[in-house]
C-alpha positions as CSV (number, residue, x, y, z in Angstrom):
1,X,-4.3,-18.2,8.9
2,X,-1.1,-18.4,11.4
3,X,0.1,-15.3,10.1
4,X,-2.9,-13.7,10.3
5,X,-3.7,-14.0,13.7
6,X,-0.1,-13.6,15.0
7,X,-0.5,-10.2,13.2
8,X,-3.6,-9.9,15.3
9,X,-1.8,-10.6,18.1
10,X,0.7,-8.2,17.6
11,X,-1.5,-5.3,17.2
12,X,-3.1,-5.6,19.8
13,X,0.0,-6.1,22.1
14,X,1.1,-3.1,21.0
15,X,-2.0,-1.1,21.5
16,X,-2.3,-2.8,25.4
17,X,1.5,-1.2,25.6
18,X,-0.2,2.2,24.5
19,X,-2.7,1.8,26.6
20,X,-0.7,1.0,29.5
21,X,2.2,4.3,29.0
22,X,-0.3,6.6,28.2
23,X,-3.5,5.7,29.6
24,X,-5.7,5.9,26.8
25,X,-5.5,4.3,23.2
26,X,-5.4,7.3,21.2
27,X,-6.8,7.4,17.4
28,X,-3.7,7.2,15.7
29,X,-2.5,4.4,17.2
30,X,-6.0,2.2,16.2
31,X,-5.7,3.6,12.9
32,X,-2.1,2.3,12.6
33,X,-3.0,-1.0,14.1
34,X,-3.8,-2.3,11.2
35,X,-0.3,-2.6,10.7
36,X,1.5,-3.5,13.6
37,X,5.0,-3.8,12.4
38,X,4.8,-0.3,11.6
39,X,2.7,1.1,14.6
40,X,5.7,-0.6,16.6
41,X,8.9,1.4,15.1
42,X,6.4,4.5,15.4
43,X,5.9,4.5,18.6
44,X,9.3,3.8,19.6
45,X,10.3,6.9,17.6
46,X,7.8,9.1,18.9
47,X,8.8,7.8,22.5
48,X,12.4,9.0,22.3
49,X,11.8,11.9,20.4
50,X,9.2,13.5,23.2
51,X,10.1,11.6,26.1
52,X,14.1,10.1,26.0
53,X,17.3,11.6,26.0
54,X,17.9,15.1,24.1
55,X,19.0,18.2,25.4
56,X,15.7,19.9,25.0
57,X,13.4,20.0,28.3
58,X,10.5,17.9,27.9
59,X,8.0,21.0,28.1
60,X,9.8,22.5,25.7
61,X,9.2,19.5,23.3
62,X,5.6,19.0,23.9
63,X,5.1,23.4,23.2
64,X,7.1,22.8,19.5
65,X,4.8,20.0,19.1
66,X,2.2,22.9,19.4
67,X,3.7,25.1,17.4
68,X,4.0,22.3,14.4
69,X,0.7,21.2,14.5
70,X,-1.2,24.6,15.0
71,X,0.2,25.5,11.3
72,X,-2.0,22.9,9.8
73,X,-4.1,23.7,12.7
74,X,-4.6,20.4,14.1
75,X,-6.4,20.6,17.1
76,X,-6.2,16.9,18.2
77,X,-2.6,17.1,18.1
78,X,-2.5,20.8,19.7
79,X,-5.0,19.5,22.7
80,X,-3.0,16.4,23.0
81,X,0.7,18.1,23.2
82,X,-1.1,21.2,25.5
83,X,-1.9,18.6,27.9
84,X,1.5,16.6,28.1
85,X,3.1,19.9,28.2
86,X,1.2,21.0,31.2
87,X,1.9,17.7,33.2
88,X,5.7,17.9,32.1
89,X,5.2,21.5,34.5
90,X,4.9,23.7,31.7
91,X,3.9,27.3,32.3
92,X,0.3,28.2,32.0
93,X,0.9,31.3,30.5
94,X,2.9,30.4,27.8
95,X,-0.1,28.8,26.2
96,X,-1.8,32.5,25.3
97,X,-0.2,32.1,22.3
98,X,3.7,32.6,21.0
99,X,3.9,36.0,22.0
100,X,3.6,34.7,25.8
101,X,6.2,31.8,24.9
102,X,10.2,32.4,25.7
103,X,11.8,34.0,23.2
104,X,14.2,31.1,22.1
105,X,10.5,29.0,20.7
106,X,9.7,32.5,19.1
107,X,12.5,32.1,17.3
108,X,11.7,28.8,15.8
109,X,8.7,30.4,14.1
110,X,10.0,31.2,10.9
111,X,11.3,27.9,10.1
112,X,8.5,25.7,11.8
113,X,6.5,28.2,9.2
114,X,9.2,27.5,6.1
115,X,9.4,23.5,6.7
116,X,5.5,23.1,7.2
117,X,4.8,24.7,4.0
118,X,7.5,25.5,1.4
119,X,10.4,23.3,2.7
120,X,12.5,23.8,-0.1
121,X,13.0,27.5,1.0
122,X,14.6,26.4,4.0
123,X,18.5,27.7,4.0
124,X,21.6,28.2,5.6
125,X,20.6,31.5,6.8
126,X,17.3,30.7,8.9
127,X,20.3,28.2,10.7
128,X,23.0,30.6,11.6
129,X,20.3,33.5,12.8
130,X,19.2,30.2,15.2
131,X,22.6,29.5,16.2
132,X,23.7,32.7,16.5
133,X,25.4,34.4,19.5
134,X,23.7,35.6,22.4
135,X,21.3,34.8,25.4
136,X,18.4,33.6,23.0
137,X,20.8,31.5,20.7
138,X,20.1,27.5,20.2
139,X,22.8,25.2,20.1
140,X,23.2,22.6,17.3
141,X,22.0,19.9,19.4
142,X,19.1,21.6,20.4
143,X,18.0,22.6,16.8
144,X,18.5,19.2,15.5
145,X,16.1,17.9,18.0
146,X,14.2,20.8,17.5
147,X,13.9,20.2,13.4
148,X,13.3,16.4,13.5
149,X,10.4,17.5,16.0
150,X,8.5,19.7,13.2
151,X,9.0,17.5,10.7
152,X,7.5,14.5,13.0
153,X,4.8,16.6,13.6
154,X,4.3,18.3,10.9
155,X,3.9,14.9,8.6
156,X,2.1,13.3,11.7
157,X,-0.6,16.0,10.7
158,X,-1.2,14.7,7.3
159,X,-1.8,11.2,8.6
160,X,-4.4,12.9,11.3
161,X,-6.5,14.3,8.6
162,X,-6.2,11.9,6.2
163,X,-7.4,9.2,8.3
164,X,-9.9,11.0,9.9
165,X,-8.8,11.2,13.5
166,X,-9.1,15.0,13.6
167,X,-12.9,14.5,13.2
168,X,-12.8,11.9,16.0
169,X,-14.5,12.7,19.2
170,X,-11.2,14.4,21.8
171,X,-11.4,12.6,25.1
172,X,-12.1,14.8,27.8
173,X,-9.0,16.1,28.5
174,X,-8.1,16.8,25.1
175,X,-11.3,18.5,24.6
176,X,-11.5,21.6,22.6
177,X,-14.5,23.6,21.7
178,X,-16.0,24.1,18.0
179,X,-13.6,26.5,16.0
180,X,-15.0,29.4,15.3
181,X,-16.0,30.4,12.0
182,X,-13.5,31.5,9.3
183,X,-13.3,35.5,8.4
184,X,-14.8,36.0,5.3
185,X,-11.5,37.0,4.0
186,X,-9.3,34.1,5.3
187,X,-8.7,31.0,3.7
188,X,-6.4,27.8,4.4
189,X,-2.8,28.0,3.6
190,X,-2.0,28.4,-0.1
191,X,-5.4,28.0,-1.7
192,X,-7.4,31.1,-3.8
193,X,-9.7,32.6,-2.6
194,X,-13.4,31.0,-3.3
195,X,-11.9,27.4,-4.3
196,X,-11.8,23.7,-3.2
197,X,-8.0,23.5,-1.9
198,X,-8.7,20.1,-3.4
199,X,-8.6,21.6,-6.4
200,X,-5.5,24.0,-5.5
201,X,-4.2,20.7,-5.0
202,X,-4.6,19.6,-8.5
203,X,-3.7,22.8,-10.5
204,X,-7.5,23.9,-10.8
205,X,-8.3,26.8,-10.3
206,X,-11.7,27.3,-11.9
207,X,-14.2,25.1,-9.6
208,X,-16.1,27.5,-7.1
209,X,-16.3,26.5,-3.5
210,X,-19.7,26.0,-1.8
211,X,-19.9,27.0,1.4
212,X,-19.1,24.9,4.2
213,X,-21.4,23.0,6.5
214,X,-21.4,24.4,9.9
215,X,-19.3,22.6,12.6
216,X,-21.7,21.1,15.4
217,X,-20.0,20.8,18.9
218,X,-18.7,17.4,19.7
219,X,-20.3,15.9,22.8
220,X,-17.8,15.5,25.7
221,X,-17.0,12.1,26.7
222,X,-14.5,11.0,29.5
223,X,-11.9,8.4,28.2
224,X,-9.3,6.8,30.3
225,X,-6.9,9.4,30.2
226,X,-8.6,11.0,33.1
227,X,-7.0,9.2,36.1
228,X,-10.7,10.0,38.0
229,X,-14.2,11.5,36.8
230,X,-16.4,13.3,39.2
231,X,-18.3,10.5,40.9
232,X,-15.7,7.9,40.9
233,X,-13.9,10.9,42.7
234,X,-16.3,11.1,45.3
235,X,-17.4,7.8,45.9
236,X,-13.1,7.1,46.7
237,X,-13.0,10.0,48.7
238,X,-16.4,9.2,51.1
239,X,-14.5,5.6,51.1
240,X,-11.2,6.7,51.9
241,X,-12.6,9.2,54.6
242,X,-14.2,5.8,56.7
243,X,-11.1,4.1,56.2
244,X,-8.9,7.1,57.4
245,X,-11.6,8.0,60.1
246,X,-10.4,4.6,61.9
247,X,-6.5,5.6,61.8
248,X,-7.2,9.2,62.8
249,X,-5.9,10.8,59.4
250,X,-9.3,11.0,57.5
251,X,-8.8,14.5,56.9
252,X,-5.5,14.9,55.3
253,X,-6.3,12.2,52.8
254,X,-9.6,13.7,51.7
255,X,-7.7,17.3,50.6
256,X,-5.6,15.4,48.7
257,X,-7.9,13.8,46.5
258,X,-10.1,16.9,46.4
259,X,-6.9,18.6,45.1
260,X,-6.2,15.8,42.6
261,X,-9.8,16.9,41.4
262,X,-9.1,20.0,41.3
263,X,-6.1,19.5,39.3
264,X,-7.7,18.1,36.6
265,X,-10.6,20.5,36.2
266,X,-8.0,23.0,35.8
267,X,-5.5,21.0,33.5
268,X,-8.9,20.2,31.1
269,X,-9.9,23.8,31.1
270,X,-6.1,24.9,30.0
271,X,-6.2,22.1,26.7
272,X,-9.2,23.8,25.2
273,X,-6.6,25.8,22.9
274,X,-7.4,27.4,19.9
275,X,-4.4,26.7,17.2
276,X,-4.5,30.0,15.7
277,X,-3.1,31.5,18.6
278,X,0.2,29.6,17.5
279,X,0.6,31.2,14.1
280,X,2.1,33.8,13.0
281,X,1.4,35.0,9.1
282,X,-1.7,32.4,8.8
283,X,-1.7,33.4,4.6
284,X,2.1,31.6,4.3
285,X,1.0,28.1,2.7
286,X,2.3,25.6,0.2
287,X,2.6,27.0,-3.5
288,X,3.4,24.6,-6.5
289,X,7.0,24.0,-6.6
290,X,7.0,23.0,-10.1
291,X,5.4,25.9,-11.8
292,X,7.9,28.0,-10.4
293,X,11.2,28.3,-11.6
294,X,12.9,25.7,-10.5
295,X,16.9,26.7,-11.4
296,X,16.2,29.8,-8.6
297,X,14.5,26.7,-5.9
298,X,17.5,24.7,-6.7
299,X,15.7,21.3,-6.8
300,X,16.9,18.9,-4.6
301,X,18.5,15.8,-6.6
302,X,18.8,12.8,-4.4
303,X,22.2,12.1,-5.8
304,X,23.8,15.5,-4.6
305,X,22.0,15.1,-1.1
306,X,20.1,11.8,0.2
307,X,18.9,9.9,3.7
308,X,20.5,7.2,3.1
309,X,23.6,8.6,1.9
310,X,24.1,12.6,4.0
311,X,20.9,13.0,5.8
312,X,21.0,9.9,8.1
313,X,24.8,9.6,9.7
314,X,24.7,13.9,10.0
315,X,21.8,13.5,12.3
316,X,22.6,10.6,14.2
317,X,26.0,12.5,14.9
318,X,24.0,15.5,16.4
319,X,21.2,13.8,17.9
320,X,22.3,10.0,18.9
321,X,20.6,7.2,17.7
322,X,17.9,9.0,16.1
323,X,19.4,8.2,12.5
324,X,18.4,4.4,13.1
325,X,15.0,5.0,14.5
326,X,14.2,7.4,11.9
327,X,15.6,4.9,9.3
328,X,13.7,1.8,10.8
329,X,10.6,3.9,10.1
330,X,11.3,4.7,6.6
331,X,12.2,0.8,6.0
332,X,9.3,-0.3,8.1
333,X,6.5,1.3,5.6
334,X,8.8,0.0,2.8
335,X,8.2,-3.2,3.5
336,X,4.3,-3.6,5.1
337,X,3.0,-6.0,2.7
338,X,0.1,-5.0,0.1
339,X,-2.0,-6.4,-2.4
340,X,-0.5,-3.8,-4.7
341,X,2.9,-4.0,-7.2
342,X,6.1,-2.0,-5.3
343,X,6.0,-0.2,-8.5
344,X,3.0,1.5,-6.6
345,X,4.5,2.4,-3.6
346,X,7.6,3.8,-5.1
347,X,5.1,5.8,-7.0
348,X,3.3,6.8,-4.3
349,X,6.6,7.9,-2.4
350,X,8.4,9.8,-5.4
351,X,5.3,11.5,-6.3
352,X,5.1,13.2,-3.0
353,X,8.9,13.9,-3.0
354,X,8.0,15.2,-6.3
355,X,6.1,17.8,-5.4
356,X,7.5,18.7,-2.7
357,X,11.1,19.5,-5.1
358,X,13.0,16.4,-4.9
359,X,14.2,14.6,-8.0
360,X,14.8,11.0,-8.7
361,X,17.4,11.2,-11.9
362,X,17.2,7.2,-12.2
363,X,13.4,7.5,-12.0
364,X,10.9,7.5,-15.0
365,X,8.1,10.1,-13.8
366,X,5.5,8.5,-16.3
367,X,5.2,5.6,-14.0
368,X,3.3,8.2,-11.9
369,X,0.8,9.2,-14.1
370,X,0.7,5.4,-15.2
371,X,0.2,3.8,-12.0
372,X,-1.6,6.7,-9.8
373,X,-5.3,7.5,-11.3
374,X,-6.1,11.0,-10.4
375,X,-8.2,10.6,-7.9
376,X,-5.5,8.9,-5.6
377,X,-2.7,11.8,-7.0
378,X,-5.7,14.3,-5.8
379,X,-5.9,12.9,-2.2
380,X,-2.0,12.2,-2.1
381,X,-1.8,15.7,-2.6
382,X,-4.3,17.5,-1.1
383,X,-3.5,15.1,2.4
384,X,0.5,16.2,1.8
385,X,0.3,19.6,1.2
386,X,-3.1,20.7,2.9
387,X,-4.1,18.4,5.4
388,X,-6.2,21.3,7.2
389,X,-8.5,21.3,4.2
390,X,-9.1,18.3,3.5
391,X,-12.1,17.8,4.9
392,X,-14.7,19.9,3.0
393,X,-17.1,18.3,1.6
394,X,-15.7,18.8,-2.3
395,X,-12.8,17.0,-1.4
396,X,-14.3,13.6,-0.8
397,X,-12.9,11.0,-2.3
398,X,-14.3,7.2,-3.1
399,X,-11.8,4.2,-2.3
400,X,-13.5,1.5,-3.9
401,X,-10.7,-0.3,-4.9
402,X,-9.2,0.0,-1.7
403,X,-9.6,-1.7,1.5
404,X,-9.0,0.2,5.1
405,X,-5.9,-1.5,6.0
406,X,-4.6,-0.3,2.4
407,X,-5.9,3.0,2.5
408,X,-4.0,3.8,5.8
409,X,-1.0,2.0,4.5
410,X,-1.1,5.2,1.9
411,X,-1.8,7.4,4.6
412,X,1.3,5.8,6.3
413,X,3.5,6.6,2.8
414,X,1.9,10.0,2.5
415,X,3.1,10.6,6.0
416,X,6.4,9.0,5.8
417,X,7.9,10.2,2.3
418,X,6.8,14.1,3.6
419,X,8.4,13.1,6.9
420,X,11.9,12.4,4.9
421,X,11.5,15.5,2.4
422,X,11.3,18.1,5.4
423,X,14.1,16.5,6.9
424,X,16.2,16.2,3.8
425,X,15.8,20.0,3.0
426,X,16.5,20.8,6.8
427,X,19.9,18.5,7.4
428,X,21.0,20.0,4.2
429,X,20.7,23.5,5.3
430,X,22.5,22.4,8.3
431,X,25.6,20.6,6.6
432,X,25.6,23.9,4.6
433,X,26.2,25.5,7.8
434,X,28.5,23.1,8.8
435,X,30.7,23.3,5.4
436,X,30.6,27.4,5.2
């Protein structure tokens, strides 16, 4: 019982600290709450990556946080990024979509597209035409920070959808309206035409897909990330005029809240962004990694190229201490405790570095199969690979046997093992580099 309310305790510690930097408690952080002594090493992690030392400007951060989560087309992670990118005094404009961006984030198109999607493809090529001479080139420093941004935001996209904060009401100035309805001939990234990406997922490709309930619009709600609403606004500023009235500077106090107002009117109007406007080649999505031939991939054996092992000191060289945050993360969901055999969790992890390329020689891949009913491999998947499908109605899935604590803690694996497999393929194309 100690234990259990110190964990308590914990949590909610940590979600007053959220509260207190950002000024709201955002969704993923009460989804992760549930397990504090990750929720901790997250947040630290996310803090220096968007907000701590790194020779990328903050603004330009919080627009390849845009970027990475319009390709699964996340729009609580795009409204939430376009706002912090407009109060770290981004430019309006650039937020018409990547052809209004600078040409340097341009350039990060093709592999933000390559890592998202088919990581394995990514190569020493897509590095040297980044680093490449000339006015638009990136340094090495900069890409680094650039790739372990993607990938952070990329996997952070599969924990959105999966545990549900996409469908969440957006506070106010995250607010974005209803997406508009689909083309008939579009579809989510790598499914066929006319099927459940659930069933993409899974290798089926004979279920028909119903159609699609309508989105209703979400009600708008103010949150406390609004410093002010409208009547609060006005009821300081009739308040603040008597008190200024008496010192003889009423009026210059009043245009300053007014424009404080004004401010925010214009900063909530800017966040209602559609994703799509951030992707270029919509069609490019995961395809099965195993079903094609894997001697031309070049499968990734963890024995030739690992985190613990390559991946972790090359990237804490090139981007300082972001190695041990990184690794505290992947340790951190390692160890959350569970009412469930490690055998599990190691299942759970390979499984997604499975089909994602990467191969575990001193592994036996029956366990997974053994251990992970198809249902669970069917979310695991379908979360991993296409989290912006998985909320059609076809793709629900019934956790009986697990309660909400555990089925974020697989959430938190799902995110964490894709997390490591983007950055595995990308730090290897780097060292490739490096070595040529």
């Amino acid at each position: 019982m100690v234990k259990v309310n110190s964990e308590k305790e914990r949590a909610s510690v940590l979600c007053m600290k959220a509260l207190a930097s950002r000024g709201r408690l955002d969704s993923v952080s009460q989804h992760m709450a549930s397990h504090p002594q990750y929720l901790e090493s997250f947040l630290r992690t996310q803090h220096y990556i968007l907000y701590m030392d790194g020779p990328l400007p903050l603004q330009y951060r919080h627009y390849i946080a845009i970027m990475a989560a319009a390709r699964h087309h996340c729009r609580y992670l795009v409204s939430l990024h376009t706002a912090q990118f407009l109060r770290a005094g981004g430019e309006r404009v650039w937020l018409q979509g990547l052809e209004a961006a600078p040409p340097r984030l341009r350039h990060l198109d093709h592999i933000n597209k390559v890592l998202a999607h088919q990581p394995w493809l990514t190569s020493r090529s897509h590095i040297q035409a980044l680093l490449k001479s000339g006015e638009q080139c990136w340094s090495l420093a900069e890409l680094v920070q650039a790739v372990v941004l993607l990938a952070h935001c990329h996997s952070l996209c599969s924990f959105v959808f999966g545990c549900g904060a996409d469908a969440e009401p957006l506070p106010v100035s995250m607010s974005v309206p209803p997406p508009l309805p689909l083309p008939p001939h579009r579809i989510p990234h790598g499914t066929p035409p006319a099927y459940c990406p659930c069933d993409a997922a899974n290798g089926n490709t004979t279920v028909p897909l119903t159609p699609s309930v309508p989105l209703e619009r979400t009600p708008r709600r103010r949150s406390l990330d609004s410093s002010y609403d409208v009547a609060f606004l006005r009821e300081r500023i009739q308040k603040s005029q008597e008190e200024k009235e008496r010192r003889g500077d009423r009026l210059l106090h009043s245009q300053t809240l007014l424009n404080t107002a004004d401010m925010e009117e214009e900063e909530e109007m800017e966040c209602s962004t559609d994703p799509s406007r951030f992707v270029s080649d919509p069609e490019f999505g995961y395809q099965e990694f195993a079903r094609q031939d894997e001697d031309h991939l070049q499968v990734l054996r963890v024995q030739d190229y690992s985190w613990e092992d390559h991946g972790f000191s090359l990237v804490n060289r090139l981007y300082s201490d972001i190695g041990h945050l990184l690794d505290d993360r992947f340790r951190s969901v390692a160890a959350l405790p569970s009412t469930h055999s490690p055998d599990l969790q190691r299942a759970i992890w390979n499984y997604i570095h499975w089909i994602y390329g990467i191969r575990y020689d001193d592994y036996n891949y029956g366990e997974v199969n053994q251990l992970l009913e198809k249902g669970l491999k069917l979310y695991i998947k379908a979360v991993a690979c296409y989290p912006d499908a998985t909320k059609t109605p076809l793709c629900t899935l019934h956790w009986a046997p697990f309660k909400p604590a555990e089925k974020v803690h697989v959430d938190l694996l799902v995110m964490e093992a894709r997390l490591q497999a983007e950055l595995l393929y990308a730090l290897r194309a780097i060292t490739q580099h490096m070595i040529a």
